[in-house]
C-alpha distance (Angstrom), angle and dihedral (degrees) to the residues before:
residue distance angle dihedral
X1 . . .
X2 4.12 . .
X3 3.86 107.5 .
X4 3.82 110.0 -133.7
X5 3.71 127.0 -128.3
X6 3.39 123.3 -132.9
X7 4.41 129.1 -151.2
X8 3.28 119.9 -170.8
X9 3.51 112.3 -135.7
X10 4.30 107.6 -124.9
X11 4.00 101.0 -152.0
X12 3.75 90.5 175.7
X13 3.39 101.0 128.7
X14 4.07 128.8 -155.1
X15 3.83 105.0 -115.6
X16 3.86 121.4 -111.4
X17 3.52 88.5 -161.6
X18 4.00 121.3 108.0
X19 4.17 109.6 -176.7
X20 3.48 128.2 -175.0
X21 3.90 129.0 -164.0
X22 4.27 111.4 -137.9
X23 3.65 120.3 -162.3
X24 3.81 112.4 -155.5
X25 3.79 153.9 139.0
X26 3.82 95.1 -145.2
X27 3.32 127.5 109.7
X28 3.75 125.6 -106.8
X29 3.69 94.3 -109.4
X30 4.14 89.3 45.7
X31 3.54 92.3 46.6
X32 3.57 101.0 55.3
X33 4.09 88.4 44.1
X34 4.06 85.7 57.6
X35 3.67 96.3 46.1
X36 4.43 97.3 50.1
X37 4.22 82.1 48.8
X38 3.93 86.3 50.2
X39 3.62 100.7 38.7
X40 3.61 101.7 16.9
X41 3.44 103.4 -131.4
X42 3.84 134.2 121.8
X43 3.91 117.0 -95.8
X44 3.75 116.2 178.9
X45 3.38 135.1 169.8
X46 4.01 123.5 -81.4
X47 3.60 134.7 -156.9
X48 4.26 100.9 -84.0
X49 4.00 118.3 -96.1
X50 3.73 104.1 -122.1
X51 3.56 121.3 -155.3
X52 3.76 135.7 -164.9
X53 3.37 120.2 -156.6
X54 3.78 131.2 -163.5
X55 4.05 89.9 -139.2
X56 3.93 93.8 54.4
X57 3.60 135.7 58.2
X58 3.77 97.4 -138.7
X59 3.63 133.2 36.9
X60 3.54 132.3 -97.4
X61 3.99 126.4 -113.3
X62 3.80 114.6 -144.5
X63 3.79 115.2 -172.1
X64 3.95 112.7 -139.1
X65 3.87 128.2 -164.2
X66 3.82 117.4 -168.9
X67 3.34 139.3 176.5
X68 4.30 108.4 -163.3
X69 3.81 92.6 -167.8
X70 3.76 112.3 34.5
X71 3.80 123.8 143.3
X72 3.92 85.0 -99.6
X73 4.11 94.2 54.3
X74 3.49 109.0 -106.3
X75 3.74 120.2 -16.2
X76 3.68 127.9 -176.4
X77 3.83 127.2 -170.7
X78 3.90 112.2 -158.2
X79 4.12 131.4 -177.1
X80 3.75 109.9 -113.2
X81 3.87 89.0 -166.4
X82 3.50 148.0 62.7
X83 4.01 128.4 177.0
X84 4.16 76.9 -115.0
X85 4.11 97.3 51.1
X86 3.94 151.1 -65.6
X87 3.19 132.1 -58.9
X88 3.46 98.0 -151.4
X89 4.18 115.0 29.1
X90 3.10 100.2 -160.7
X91 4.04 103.6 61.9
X92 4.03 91.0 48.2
X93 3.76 91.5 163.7
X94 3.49 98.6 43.0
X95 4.17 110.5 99.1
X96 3.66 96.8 -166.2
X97 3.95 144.5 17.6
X98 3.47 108.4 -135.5
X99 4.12 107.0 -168.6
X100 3.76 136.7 -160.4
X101 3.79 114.1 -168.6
X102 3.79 97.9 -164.1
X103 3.76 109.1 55.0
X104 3.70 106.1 -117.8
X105 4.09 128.6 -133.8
X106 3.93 114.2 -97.6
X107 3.39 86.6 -100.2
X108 3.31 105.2 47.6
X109 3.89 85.2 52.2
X110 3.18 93.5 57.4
X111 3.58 104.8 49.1
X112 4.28 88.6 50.8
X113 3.71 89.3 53.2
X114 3.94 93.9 47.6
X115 3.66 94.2 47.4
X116 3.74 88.8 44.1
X117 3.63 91.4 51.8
X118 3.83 91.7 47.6
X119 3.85 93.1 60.8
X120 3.41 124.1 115.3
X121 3.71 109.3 -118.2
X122 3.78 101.1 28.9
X123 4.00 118.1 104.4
X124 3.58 96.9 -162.3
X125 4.27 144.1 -18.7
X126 4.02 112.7 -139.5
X127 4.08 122.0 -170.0
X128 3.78 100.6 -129.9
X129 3.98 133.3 -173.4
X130 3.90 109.2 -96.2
X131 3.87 99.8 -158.6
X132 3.75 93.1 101.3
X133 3.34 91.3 59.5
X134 3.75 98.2 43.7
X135 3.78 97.4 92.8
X136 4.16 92.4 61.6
X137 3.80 102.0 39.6
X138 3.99 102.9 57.6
């Protein structure tokens, strides 16, 4: 009898997810102004993420800007805090998620997180891992 080979199958996929941490005072509304003059793209306002948390007894409201056909692909900027909690725990200083759905070229990276740093308004731009967001933005 013919012994069988086996594969495993790898399904780890490479993330097309490129997230950056903002630090700011602005405002939500302010914020996304500053980043379509600096990147010239088209944030608008979204429909809020709302998230329920064990530890509270109401959700939170995350506002989310997006713009679905920028020159970077799709790009979303979201609020990681509210006066009631974070969204995401584990980036406690980081103000706002800003994400790109198409992983961007070095260079390309590069040149959004100068010109994000550049902007009037923004304290500082961090590179952060994406695979906690993963699960929401497929």
């Amino acid at each position: 009898m013919e012994k069988k080979k086996k594969f495993k199958l790898d399904i780890k996929r490479k993330s097309q997810i490129w997230l950056l941490g903002i630090l700011t005072d602005e405002t939500d509304f302010k914020l996304s102004w500053l980043i379509n003059q600096s990147l010239q793209i088209k944030l608008s306002r979204d429909e809020d993420l709302t998230w329920l948390s064990n530890s509270l007894p109401n959700p939170l409201a995350f506002p989310v800007y997006s713009d679905p056909i920028s020159k970077f692909g799709p790009v979303s900027l979201l609020k990681n805090r509210t006066l009631e909690g974070l969204w995401i725990k584990g980036y406690k200083q980081v103000d706002y998620l800003f994400i790109v759905m198409n992983k961007e070229d070095q260079l390309s990276q590069q040149k959004i997180v100068e010109k994000l740093q550049n902007t009037n308004g923004i304290r500082g731009v961090y590179i952060l891992d994406p695979e906690p967001l993963e699960p929401w933005v497929d």
